[in-house]
C-alpha positions as CSV (number, residue, x, y, z in Angstrom):
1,X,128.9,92.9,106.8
2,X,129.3,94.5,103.7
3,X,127.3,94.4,100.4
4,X,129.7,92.2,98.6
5,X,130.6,90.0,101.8
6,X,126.5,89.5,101.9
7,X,126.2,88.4,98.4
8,X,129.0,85.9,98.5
9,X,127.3,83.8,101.2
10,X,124.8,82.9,98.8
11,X,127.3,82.7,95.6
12,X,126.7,78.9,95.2
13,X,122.9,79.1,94.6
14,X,123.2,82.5,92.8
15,X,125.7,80.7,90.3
16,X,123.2,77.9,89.9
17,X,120.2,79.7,89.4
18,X,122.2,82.4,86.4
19,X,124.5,79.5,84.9
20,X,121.0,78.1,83.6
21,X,119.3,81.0,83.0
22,X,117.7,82.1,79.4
23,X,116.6,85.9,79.5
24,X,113.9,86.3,77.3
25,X,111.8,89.6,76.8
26,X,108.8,87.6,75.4
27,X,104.8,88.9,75.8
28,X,103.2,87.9,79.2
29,X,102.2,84.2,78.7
30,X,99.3,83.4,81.0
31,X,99.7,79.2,80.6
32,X,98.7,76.4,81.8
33,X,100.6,73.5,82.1
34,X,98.8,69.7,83.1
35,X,101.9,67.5,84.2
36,X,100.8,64.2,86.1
37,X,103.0,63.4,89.2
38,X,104.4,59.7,89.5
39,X,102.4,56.8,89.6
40,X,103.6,56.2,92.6
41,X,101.9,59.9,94.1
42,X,98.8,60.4,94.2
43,X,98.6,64.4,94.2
44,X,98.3,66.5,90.7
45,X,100.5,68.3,89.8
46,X,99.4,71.6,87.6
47,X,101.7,74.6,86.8
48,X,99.5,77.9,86.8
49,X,101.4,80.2,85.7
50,X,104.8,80.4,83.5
51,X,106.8,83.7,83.8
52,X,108.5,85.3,81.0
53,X,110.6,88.0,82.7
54,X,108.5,90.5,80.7
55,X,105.6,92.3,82.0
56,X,105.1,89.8,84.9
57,X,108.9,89.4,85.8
58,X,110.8,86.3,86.5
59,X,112.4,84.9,89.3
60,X,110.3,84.3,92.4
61,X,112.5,83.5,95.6
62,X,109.6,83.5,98.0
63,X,106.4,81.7,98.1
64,X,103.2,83.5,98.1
65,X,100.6,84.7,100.3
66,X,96.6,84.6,100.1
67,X,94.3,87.1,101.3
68,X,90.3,86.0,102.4
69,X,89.8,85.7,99.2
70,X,91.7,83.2,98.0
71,X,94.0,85.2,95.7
72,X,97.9,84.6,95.7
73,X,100.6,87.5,96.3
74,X,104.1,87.4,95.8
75,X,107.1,88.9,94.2
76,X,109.7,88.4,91.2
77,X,113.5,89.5,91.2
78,X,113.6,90.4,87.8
79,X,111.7,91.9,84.9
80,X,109.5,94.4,84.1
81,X,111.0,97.8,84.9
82,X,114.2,95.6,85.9
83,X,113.9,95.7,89.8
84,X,111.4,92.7,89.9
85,X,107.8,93.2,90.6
86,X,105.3,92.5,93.0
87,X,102.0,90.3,91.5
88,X,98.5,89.2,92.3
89,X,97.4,85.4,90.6
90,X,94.0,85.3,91.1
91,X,91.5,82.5,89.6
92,X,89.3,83.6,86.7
93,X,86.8,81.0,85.7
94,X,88.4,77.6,85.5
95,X,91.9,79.4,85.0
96,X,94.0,81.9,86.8
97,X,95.2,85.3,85.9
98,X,98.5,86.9,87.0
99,X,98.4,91.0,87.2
100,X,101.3,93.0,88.2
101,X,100.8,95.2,90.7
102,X,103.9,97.5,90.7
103,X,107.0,97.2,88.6
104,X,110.6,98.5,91.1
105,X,112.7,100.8,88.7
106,X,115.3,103.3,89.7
107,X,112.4,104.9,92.3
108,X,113.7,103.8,95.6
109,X,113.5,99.6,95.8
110,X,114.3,97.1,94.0
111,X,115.0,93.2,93.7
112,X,113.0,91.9,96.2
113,X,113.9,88.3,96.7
114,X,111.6,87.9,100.1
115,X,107.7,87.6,99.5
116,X,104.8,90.4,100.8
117,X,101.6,89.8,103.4
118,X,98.4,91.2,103.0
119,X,96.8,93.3,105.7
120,X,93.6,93.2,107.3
121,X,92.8,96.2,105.1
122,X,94.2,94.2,101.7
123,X,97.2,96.6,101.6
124,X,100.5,94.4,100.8
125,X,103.8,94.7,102.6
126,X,107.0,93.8,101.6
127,X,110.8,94.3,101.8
128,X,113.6,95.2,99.3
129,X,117.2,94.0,98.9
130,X,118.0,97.4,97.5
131,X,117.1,100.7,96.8
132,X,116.3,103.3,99.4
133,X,118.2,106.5,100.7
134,X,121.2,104.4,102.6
135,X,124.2,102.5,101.7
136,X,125.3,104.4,98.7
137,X,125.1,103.8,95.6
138,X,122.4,101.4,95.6
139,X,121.0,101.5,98.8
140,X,120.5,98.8,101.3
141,X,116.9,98.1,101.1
142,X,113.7,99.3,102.0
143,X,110.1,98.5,103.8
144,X,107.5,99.2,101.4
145,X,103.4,99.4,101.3
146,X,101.2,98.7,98.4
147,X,97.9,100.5,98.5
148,X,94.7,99.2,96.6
149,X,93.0,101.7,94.7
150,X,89.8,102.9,95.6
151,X,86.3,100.9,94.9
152,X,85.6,104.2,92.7
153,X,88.7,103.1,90.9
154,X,88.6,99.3,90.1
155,X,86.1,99.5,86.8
156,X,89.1,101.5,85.4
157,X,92.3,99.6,86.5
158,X,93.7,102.6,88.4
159,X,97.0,101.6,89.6
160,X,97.8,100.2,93.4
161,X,100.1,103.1,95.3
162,X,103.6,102.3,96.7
163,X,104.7,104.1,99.6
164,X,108.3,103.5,101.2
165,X,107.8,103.4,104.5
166,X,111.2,103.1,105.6
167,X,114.7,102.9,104.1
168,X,117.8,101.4,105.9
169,X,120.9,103.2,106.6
170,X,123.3,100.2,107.7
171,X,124.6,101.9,110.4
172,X,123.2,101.2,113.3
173,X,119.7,99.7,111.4
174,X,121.1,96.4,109.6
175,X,120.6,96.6,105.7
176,X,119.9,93.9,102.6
177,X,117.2,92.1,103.5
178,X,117.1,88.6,102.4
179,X,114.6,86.0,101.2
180,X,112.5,86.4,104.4
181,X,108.8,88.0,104.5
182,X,107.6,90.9,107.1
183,X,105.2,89.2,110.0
184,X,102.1,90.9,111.4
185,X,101.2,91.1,115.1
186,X,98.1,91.4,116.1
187,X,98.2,95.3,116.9
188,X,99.5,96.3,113.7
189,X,103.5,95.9,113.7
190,X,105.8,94.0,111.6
191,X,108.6,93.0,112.2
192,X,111.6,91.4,110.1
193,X,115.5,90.9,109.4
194,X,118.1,92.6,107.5
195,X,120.6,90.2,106.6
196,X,123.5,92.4,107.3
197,X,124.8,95.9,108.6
198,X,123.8,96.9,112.0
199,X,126.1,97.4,114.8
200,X,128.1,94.7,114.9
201,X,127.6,94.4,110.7
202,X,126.1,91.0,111.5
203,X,122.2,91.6,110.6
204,X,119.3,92.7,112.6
205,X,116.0,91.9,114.2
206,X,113.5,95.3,113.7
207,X,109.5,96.6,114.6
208,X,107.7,98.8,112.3
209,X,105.2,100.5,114.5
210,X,102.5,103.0,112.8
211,X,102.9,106.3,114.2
212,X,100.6,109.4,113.8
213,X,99.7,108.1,110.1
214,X,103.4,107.0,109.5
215,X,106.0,104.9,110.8
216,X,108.9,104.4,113.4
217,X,111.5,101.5,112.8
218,X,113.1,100.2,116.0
219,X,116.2,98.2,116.3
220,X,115.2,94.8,118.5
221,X,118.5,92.9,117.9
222,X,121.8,93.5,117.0
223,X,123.6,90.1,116.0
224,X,127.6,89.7,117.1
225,X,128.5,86.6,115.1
226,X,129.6,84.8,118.4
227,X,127.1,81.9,119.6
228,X,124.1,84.2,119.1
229,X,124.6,83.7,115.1
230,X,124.8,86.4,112.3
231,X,123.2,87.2,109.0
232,X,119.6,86.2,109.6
233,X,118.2,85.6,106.3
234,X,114.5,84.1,106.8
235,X,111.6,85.3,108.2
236,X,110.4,86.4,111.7
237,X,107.8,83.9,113.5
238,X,106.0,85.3,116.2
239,X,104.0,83.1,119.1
240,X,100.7,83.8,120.8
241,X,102.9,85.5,123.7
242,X,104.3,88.0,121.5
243,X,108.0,86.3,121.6
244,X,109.9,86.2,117.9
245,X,111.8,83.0,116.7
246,X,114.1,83.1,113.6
247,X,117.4,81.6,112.5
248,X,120.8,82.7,110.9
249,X,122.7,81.3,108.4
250,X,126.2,81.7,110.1
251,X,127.7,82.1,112.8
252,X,126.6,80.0,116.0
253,X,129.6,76.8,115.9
254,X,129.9,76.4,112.9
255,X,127.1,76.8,110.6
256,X,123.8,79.2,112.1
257,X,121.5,79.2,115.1
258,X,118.4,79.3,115.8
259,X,117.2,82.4,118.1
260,X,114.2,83.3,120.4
261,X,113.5,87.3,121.3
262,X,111.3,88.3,124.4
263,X,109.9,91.1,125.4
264,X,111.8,92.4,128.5
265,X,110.5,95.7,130.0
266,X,111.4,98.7,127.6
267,X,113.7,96.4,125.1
268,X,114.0,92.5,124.2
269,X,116.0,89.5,125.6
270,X,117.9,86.9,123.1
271,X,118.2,83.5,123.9
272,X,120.1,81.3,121.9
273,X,117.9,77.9,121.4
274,X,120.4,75.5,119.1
275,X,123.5,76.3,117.9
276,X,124.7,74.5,114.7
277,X,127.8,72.5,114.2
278,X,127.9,71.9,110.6
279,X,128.4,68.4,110.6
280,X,125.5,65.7,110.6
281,X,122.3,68.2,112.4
282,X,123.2,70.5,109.6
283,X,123.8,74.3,108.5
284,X,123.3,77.2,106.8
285,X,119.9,78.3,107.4
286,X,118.1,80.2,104.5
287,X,114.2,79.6,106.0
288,X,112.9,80.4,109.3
289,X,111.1,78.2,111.7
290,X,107.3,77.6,112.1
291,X,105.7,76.8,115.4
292,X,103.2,74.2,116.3
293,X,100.4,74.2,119.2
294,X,103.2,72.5,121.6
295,X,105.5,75.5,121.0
296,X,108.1,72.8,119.1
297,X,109.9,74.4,116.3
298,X,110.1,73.0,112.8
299,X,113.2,74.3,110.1
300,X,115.2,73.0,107.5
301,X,119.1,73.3,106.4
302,X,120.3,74.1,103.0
303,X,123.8,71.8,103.9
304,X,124.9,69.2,106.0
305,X,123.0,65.7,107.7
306,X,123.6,62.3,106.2
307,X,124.4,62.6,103.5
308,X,125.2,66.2,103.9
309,X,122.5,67.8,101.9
310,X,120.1,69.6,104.3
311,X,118.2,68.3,106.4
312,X,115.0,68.6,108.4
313,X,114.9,69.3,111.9
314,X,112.5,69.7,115.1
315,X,113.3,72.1,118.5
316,X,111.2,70.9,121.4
317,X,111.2,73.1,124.8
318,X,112.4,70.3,127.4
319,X,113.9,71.3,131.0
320,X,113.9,74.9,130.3
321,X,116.2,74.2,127.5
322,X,115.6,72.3,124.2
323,X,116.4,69.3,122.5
324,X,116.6,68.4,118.6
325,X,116.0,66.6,116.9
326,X,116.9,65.1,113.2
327,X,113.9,64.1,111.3
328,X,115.4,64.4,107.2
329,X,118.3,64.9,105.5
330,X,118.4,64.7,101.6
331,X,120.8,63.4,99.1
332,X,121.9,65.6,95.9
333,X,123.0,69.2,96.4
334,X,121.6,71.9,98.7
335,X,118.3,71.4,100.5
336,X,115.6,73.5,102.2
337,X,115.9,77.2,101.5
338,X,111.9,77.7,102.9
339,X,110.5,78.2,106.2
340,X,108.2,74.9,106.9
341,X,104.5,75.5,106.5
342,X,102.5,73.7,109.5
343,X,98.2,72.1,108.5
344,X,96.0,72.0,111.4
345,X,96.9,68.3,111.8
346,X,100.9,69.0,112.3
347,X,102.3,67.9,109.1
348,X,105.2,70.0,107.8
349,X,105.9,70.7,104.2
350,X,108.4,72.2,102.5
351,X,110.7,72.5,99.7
352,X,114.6,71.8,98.8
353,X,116.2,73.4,96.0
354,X,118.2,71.1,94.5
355,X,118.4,67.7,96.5
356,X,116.3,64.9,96.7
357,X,115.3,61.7,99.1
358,X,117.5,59.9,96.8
359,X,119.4,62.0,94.8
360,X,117.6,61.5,91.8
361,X,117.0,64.9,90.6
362,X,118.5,68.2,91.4
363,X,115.7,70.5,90.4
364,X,114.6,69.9,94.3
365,X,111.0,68.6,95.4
366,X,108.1,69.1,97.7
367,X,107.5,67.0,100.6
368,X,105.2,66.1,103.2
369,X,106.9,65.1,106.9
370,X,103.7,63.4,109.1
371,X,104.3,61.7,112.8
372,X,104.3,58.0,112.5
373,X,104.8,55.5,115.3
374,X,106.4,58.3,117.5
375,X,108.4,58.9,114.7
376,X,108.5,60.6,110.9
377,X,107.8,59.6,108.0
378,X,108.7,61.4,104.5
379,X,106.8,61.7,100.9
380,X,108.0,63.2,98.1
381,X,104.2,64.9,97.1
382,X,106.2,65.7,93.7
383,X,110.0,65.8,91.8
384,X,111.1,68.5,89.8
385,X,112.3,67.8,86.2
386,X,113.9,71.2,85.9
387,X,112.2,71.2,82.4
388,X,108.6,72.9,81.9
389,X,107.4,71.6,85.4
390,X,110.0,74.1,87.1
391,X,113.1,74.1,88.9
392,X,115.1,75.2,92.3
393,X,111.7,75.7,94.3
394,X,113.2,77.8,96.9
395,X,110.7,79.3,98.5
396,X,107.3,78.3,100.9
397,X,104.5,76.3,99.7
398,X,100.8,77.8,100.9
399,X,98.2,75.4,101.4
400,X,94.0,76.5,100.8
401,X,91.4,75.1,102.8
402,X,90.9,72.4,100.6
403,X,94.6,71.2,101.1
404,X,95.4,72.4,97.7
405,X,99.3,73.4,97.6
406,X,101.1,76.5,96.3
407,X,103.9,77.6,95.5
408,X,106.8,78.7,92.9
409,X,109.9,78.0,91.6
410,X,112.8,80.2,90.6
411,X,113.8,78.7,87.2
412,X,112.6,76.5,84.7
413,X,109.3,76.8,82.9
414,X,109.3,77.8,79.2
415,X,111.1,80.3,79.1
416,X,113.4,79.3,82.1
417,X,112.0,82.1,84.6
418,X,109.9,80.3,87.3
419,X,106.8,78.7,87.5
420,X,103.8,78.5,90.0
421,X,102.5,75.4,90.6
422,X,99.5,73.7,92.4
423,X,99.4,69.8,94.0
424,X,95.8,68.6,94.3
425,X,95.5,66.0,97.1
């Protein structure tokens, strides 16, 4: 899969996204916006932050991630040095403030359009779409670290330090990593997915392991295109036995699988779970899969259900094999680009980019899935405008330990760059 062959798989939502968008190189506005959700909700909704595509970028794909202390990561496309940024939002009295933490220029990474985790020791680790040593001439992406400074440093504002560690080649590594995050295990590796290259030029599964104070990547998959899938675009989920679960976008029947990887003596097994067909389960999958306490997996489509604008889905392990099943599908155009987020109770939320339960809008929406009468049942918690309030929320909402939600949207705002938001139970 080439660099240009990878882009125009996602030409639709690109052309959506730029066809609206307002460039301006305005001074970093730290604002917040009040908007009350329908009468019909009862959650508030807030936006917390407006970019500007100045100083703190513009842009954010990905959700964000919070560290103990109940600070927010995540990362921009755009802005600042031009390569997108990575950014801390952390609350400051009754407000929040947004800091950049690095700006991506022409020094090896750039555009990241997945988001970063935080490590046990609160460094940050992320992935670019660009950038690097390989895949000449603007590289095919990196895996990068952000260092905090030292205590000694923080009453000056000394800067947090980047180190690559790890650039793609393509050839036999996979390249152009997509809007999925790095995972952690617990000893210490992370593990992701380029969305193309590799050996068959179909995307990759690879471990980051530290290694006598660096690292060592380590292809675990090599996708064909065949039933297996190709181009995995989302993030890697990994269980309590160590096994990985992910999707693709194509491939599969007709429209993208969903994949399991086990460790198997010195390498990994893949086992195909669902194959797509592109008709009324769905496909194209953006987001990964989360996992609940039963093992069942939870994802979303951006195309296809009834009527034929993403749906919703569940995997349940049944037999030795596994058995889906339907539980949304939205009406408008294109729906879930995030991985579902799961609360200790098993409710799934997520987002869709442009469609809606009813077609109403198509600046997307968050919603709420909860069990009901052995069944689902689905809320809209709130309904884009596409004005001031946001718009295309493509990637993961976050939730706090007071149920609180976060999470961002690619366009709209005030100066049409993205938004994050909060919904207050």
């Amino acid at each position: 899969m080439t660099a240009g062959s990878k882009q125009n798989a996602v030409s639709i939502f690109d052309i959506h996204l730029r066809t609206g968008a307002v460039a301006l190189a305005l001074a970093v506005l730290f604002a917040t916006t009040l908007i009350a959700a329908p009468a019909a909700q009862a959650q508030t909704f807030s936006v917390i932050h407006t970019f500007t595509d100045a100083g703190d970028g513009g842009e954010p794909y990905a959700g964000l991630s919070m560290d103990r202390a109940g600070s927010f990561y995540g990362t921009t496309n755009t802005g600042a040095g031009g390569g997108g940024t990575v950014f801390r939002l952390k609350r400051a009295g009754s407000g929040w403030v947004l800091t950049t933490l690095y700006a991506f220029q022409n020094d090896g990474g750039g555009r990241p359009t997945g988001g970063v985790i935080v490590g046990p020791d609160g460094s940050v680790y992320g992935m670019t779409q660009y950038g690097g040593t390989g895949c000449s001439p603007n590289g095919c992406g990196t895996v990068y670290m952000l260092r905090p400074p030292a205590a000694v440093c923080k009453a000056v504002s000394c800067p947090w330090t980047k180190t690559i560690l790890y650039s793609f080649q393509g050839y036999p590594d996979g390249g152009y990593p997509e809007f999925g995050s790095l995972t952690l295990d617990k000893y210490g590796n992370l593990y992701g997915a380029t969305a193309g290259e590799g050996a068959n030029l179909m995307g990759t599964v690879f471990r980051m392991t530290p290694s006598n104070g660096g690292w060592t990547e380590s292809v675990l998959y090599n996708f064909t295109g065949g039933a297996d899938g190709a181009l995995p675009y989302s993030t890697v989920t990994i269980d309590g036995a160590g096994n990985l679960y992910g999707t693709t976008f194509a491939g599969g029947e007709a429209g993208g699988s969903v994949y399991e990887l086990s460790p198997s003596g010195s390498g990994w097994t893949e086992k195909t779970l669902y194959t797509f067909t592109g008709g009324s389960d769905g496909y194209q999958l953006v987001g990964g899969v989360a996992i609940d306490q039963q093992g069942n997996l939870y994802g979303g489509t951006e195309k296809g259900g009834v009527p034929a604008e993403g749906t919703v889905f569940e995997l349940s392990p049944s037999g030795g094999g596994w058995t889906y099943t339907l539980l949304q599908s939205f009406s408008g155009y294109d729906g879930p680009f995030s991985t579902p987020t799961l609360d200790a109770a098993g409710n799934v939320y997520l987002t869709s980019i442009f469609s809606t339960l009813d077609g109403s809008s198509q600046a997307g929406g968050v919603y709420k899935l909860t069990r009901s009468h052995g069944g689902w049942s689905t809320s809209a918690l709130y309904t884009f405008t596409g004005g001031n309030d946001g718009n295309i929320p493509a990637g993961s909402v976050i939730l706090d330990g007071n149920g609180n939600i976060y999470g961002t949207t690619v366009a709209g705002g005030s100066y049409n760059q993205g938004v994050i938001f909060e919904i207050k139970p």
